[in-house]
PyMOL Python script that loads the backbone (N, CA, C, O; Angstrom):
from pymol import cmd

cmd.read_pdbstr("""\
ATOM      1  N   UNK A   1     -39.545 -18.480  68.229  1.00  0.00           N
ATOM      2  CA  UNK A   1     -38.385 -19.317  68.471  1.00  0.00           C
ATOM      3  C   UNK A   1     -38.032 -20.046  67.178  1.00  0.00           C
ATOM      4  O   UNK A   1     -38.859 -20.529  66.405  1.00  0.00           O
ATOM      5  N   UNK A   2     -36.236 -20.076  66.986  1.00  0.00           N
ATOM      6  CA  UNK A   2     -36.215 -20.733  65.672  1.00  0.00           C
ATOM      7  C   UNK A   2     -36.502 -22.339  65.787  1.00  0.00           C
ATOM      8  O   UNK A   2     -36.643 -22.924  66.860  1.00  0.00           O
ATOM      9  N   UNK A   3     -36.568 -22.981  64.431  1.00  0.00           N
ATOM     10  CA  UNK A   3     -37.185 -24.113  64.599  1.00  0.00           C
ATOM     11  C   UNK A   3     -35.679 -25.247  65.328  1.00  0.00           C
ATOM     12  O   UNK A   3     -35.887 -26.333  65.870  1.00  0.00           O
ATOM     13  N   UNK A   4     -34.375 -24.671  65.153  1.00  0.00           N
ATOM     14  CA  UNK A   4     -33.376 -25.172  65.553  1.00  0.00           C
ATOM     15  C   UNK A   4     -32.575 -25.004  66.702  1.00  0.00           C
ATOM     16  O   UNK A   4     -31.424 -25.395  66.897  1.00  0.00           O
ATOM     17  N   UNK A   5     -33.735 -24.038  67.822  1.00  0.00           N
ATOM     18  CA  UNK A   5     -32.870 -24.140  68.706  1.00  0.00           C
ATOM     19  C   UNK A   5     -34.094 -24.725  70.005  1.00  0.00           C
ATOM     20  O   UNK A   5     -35.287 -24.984  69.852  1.00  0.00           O
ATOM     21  N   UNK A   6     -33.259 -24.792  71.243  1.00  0.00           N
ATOM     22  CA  UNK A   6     -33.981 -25.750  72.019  1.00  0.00           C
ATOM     23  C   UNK A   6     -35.017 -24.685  72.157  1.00  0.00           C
ATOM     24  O   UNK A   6     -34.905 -23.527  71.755  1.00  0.00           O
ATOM     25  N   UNK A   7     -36.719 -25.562  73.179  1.00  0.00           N
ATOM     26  CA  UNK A   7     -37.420 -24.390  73.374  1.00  0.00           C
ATOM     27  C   UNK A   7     -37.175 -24.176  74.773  1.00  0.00           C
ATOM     28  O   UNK A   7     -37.941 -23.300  75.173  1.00  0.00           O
ATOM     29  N   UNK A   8     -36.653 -24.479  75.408  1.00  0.00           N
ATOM     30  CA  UNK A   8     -36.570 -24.034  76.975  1.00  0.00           C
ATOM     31  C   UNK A   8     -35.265 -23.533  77.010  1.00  0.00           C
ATOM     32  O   UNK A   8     -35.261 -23.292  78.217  1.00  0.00           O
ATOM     33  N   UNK A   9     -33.663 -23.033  76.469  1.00  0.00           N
ATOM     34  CA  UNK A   9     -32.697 -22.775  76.606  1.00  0.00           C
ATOM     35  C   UNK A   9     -32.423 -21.717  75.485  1.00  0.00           C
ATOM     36  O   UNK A   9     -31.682 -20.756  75.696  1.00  0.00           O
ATOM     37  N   UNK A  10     -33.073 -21.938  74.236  1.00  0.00           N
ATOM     38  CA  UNK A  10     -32.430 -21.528  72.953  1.00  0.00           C
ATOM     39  C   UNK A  10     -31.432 -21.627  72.826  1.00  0.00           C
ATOM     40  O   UNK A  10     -30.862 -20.686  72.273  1.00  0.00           O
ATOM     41  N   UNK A  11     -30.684 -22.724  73.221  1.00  0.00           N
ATOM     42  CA  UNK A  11     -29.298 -22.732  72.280  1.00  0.00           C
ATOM     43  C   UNK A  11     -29.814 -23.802  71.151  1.00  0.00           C
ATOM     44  O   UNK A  11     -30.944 -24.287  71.099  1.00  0.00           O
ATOM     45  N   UNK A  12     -28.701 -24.060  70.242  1.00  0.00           N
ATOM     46  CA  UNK A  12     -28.897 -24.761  68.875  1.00  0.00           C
ATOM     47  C   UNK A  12     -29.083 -26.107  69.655  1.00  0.00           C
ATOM     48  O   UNK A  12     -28.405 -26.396  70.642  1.00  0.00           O
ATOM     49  N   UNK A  13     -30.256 -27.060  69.023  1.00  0.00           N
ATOM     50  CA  UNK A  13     -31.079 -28.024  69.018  1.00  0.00           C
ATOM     51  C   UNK A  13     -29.651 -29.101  68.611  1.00  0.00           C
ATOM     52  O   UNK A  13     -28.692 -28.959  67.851  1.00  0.00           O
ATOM     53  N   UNK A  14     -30.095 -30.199  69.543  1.00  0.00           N
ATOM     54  CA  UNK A  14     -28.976 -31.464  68.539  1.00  0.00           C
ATOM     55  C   UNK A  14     -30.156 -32.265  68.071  1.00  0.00           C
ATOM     56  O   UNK A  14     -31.346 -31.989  68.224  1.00  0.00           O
ATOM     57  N   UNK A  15     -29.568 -33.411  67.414  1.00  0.00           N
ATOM     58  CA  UNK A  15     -30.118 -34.033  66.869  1.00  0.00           C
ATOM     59  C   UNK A  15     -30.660 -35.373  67.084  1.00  0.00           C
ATOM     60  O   UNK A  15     -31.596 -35.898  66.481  1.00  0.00           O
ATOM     61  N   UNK A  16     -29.687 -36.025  68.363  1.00  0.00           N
ATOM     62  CA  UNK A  16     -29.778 -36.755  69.296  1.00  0.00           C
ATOM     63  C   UNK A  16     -30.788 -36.460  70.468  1.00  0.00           C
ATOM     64  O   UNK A  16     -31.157 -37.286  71.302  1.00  0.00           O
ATOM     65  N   UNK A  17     -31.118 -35.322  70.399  1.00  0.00           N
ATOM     66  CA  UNK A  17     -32.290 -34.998  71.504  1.00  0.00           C
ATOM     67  C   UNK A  17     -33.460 -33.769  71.268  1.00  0.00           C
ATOM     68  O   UNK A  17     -34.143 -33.020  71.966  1.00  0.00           O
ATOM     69  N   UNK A  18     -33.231 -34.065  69.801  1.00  0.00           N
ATOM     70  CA  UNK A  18     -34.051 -32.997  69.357  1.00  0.00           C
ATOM     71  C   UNK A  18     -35.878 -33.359  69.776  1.00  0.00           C
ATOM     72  O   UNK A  18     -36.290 -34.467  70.122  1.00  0.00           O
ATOM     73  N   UNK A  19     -36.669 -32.190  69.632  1.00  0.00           N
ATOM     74  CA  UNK A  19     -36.173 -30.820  69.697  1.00  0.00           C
ATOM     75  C   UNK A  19     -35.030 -30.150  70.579  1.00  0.00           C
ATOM     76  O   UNK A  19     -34.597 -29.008  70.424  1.00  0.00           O
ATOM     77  N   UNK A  20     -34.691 -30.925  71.378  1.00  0.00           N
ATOM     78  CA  UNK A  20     -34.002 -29.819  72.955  1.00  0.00           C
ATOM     79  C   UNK A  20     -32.441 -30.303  72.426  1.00  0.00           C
ATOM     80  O   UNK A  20     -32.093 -31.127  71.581  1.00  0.00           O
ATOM     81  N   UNK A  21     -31.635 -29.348  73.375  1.00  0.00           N
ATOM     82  CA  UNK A  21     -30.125 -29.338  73.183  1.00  0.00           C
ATOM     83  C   UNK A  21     -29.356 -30.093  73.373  1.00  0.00           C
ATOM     84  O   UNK A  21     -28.367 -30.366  72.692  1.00  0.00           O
ATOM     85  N   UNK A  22     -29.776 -30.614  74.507  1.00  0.00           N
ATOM     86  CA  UNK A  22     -29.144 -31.485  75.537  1.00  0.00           C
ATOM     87  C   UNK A  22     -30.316 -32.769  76.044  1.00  0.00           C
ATOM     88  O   UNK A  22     -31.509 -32.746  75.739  1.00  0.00           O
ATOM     89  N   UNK A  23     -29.596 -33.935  76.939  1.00  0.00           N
ATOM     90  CA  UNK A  23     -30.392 -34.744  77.631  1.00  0.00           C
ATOM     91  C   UNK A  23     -30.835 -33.485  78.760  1.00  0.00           C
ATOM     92  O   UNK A  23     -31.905 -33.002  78.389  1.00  0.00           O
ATOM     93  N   UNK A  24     -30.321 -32.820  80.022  1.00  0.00           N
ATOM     94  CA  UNK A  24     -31.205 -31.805  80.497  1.00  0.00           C
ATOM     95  C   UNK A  24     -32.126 -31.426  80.339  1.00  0.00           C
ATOM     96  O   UNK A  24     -33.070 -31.547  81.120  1.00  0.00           O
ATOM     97  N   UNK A  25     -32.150 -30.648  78.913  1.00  0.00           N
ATOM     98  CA  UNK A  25     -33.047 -30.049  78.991  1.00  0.00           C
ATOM     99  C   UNK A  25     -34.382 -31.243  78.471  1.00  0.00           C
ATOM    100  O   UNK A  25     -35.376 -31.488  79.153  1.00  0.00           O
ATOM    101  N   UNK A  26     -34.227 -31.544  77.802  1.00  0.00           N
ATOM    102  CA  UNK A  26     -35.563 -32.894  77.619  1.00  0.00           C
ATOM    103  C   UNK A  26     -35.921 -33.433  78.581  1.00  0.00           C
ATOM    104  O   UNK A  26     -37.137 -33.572  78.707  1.00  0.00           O
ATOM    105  N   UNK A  27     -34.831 -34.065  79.874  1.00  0.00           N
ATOM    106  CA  UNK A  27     -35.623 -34.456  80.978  1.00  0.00           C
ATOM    107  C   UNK A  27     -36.556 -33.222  82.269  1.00  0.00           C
ATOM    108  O   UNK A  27     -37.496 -33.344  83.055  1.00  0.00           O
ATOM    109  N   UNK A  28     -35.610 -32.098  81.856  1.00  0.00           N
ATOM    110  CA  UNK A  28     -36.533 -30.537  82.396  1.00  0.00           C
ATOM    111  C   UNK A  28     -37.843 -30.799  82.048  1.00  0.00           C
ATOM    112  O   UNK A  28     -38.554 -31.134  82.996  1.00  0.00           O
ATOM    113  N   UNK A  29     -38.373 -30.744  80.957  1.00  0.00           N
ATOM    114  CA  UNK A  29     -39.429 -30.748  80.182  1.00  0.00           C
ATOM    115  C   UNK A  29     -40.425 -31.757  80.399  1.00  0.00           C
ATOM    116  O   UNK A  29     -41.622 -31.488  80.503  1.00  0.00           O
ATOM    117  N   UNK A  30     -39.812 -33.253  80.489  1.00  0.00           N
ATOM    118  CA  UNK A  30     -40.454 -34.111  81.468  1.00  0.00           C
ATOM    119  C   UNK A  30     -40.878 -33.629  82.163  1.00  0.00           C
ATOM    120  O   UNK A  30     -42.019 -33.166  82.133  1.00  0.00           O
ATOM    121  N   UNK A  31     -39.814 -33.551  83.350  1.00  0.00           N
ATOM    122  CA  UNK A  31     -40.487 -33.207  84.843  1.00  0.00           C
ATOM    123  C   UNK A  31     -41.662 -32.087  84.785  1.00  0.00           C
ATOM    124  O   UNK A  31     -42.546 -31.986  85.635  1.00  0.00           O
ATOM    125  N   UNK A  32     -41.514 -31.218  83.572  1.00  0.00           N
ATOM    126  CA  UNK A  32     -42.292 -30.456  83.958  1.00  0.00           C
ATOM    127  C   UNK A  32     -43.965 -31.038  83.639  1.00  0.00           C
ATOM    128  O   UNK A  32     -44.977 -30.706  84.257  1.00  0.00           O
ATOM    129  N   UNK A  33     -43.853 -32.067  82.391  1.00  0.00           N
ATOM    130  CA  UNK A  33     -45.152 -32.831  82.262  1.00  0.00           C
ATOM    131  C   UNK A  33     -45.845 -33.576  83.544  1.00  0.00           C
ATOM    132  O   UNK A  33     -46.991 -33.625  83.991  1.00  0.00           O
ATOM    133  N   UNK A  34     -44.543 -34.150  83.922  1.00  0.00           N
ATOM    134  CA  UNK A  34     -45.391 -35.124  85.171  1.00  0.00           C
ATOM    135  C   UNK A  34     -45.020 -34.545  86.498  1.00  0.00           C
ATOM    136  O   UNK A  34     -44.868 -35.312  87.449  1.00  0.00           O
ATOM    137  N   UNK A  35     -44.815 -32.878  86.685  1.00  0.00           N
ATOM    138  CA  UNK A  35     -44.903 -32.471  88.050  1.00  0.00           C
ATOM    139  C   UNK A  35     -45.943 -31.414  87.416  1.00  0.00           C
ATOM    140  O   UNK A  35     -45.578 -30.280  87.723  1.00  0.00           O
ATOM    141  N   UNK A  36     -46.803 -31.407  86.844  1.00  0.00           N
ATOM    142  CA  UNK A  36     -48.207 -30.434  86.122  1.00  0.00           C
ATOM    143  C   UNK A  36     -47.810 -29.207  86.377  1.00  0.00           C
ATOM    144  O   UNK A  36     -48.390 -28.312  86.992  1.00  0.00           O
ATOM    145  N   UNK A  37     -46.599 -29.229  85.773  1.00  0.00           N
ATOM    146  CA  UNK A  37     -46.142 -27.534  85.230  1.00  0.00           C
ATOM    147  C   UNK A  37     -46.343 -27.194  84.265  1.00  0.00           C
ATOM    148  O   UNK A  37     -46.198 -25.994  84.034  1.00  0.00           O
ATOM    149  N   UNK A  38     -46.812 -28.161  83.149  1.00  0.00           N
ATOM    150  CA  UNK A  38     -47.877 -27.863  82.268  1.00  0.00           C
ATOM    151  C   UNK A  38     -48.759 -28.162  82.025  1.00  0.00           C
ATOM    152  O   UNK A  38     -48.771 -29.390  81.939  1.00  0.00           O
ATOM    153  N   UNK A  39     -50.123 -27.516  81.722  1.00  0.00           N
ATOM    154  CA  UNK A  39     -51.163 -27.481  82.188  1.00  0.00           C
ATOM    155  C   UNK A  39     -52.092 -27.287  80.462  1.00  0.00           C
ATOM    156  O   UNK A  39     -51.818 -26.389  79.666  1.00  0.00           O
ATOM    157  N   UNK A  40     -53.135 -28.322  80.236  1.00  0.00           N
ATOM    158  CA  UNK A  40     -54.041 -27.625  79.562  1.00  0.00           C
ATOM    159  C   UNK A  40     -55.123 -27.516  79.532  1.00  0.00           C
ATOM    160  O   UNK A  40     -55.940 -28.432  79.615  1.00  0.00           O
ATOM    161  N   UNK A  41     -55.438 -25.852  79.351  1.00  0.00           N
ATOM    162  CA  UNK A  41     -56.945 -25.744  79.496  1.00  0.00           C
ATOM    163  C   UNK A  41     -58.387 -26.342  79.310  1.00  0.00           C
ATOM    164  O   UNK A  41     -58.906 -26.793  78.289  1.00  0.00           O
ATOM    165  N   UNK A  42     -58.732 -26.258  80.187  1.00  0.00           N
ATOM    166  CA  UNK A  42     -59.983 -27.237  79.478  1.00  0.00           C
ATOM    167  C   UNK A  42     -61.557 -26.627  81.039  1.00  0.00           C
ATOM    168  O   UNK A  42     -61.414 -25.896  82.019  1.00  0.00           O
ATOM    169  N   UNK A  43     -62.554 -27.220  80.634  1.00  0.00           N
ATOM    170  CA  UNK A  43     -63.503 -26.238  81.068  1.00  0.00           C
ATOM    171  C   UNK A  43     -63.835 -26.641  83.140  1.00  0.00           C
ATOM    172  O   UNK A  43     -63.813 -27.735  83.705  1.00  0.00           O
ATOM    173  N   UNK A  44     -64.022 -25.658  83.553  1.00  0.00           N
ATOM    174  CA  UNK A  44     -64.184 -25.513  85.194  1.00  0.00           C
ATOM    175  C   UNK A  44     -64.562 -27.369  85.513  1.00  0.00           C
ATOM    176  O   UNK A  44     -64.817 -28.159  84.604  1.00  0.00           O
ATOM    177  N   UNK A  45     -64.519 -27.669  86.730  1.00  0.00           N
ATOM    178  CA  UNK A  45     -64.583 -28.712  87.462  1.00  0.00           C
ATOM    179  C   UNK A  45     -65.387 -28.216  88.284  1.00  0.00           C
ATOM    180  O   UNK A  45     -64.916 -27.264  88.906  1.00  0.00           O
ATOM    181  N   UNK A  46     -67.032 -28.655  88.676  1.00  0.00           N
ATOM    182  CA  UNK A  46     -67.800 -28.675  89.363  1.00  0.00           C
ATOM    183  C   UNK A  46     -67.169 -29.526  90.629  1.00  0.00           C
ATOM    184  O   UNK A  46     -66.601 -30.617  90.581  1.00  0.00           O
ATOM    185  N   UNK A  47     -67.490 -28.546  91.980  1.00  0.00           N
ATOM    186  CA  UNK A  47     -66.539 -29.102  92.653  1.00  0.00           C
ATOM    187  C   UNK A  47     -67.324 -30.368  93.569  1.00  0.00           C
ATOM    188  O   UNK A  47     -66.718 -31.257  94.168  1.00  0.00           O
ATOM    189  N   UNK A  48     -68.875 -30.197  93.509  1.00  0.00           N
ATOM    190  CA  UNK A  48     -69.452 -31.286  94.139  1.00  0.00           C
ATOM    191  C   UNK A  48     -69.292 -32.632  93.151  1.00  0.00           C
ATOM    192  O   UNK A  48     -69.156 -33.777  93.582  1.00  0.00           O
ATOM    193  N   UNK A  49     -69.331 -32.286  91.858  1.00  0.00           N
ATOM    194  CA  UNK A  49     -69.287 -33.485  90.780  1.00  0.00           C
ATOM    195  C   UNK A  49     -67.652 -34.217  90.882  1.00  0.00           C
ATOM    196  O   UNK A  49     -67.371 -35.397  90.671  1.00  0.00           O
ATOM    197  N   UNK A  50     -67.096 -33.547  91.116  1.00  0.00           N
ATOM    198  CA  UNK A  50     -65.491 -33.328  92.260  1.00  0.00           C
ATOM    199  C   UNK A  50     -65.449 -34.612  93.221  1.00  0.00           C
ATOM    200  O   UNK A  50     -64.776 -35.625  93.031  1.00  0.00           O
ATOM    201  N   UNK A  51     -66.196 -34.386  94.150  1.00  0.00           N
ATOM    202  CA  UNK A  51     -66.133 -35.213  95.349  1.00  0.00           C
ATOM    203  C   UNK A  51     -66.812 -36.231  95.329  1.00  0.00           C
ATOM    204  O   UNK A  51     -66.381 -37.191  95.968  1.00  0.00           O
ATOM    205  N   UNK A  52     -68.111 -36.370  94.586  1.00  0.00           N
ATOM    206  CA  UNK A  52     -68.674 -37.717  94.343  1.00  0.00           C
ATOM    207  C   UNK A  52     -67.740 -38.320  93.813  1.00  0.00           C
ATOM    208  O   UNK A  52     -67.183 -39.198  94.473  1.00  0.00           O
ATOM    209  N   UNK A  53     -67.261 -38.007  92.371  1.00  0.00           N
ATOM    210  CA  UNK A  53     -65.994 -38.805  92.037  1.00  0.00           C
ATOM    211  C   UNK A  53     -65.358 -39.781  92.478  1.00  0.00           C
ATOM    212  O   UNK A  53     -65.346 -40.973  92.170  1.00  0.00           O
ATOM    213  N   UNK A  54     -64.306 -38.602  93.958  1.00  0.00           N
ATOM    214  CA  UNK A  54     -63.701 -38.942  94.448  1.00  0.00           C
ATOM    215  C   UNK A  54     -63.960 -39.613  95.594  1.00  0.00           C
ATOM    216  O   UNK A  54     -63.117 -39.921  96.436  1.00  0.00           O
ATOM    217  N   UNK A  55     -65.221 -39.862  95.635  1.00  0.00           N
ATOM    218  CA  UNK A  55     -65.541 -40.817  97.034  1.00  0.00           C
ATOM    219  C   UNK A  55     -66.310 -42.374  96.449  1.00  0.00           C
ATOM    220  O   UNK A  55     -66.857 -43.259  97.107  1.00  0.00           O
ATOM    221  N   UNK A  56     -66.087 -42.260  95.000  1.00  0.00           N
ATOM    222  CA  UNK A  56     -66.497 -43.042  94.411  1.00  0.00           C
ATOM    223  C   UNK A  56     -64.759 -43.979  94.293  1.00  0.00           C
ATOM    224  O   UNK A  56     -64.483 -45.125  94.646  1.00  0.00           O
ATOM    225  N   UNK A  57     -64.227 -43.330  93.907  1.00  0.00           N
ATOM    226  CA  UNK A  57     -62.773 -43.726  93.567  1.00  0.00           C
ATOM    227  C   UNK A  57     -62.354 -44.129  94.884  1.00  0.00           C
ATOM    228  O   UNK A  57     -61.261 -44.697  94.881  1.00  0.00           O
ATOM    229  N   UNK A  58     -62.994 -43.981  96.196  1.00  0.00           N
ATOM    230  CA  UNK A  58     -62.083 -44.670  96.901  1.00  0.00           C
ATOM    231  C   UNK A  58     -62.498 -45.838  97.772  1.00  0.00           C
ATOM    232  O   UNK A  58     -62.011 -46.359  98.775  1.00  0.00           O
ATOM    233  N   UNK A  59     -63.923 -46.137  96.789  1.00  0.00           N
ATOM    234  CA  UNK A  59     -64.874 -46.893  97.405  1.00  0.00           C
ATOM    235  C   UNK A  59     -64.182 -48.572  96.331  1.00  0.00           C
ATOM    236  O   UNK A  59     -64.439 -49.755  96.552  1.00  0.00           O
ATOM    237  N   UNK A  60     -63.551 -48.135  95.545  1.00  0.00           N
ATOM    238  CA  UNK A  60     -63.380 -49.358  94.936  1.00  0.00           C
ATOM    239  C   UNK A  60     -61.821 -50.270  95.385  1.00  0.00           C
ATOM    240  O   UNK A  60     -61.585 -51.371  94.888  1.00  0.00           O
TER     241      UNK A  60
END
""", "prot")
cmd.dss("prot")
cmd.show_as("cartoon", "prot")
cmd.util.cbc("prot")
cmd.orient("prot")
């Protein structure tokens, strides 16, 4: 992808909302952070170490 155009649309990047084209597409990109449409890897979750956790977390 060129360095000037958006990364979710590819049209040409402004400058007011750069990297992205538009306000759209930057708030797309949001949503996609805080609805975990993007995701990064990182190593398995023991699922009993899981639930202690979480029964710890709801003890407080």
């Amino acid at each position: 992808m060129n360095r000037n155009t958006c990364p979710l649309c590819a049209k040409p990047s402004s400058a007011a909302h750069a990297p992205f084209c538009s306000r759209g597409c930057k708030d797309r990109d949001l949503l996609q952070w805080l609805g975990e449409g993007y995701r990064i890897p990182g190593e398995p979750v023991d699922p009993e170490a899981q639930s202690r956790l979480d029964s710890a977390d709801s003890r407080d």
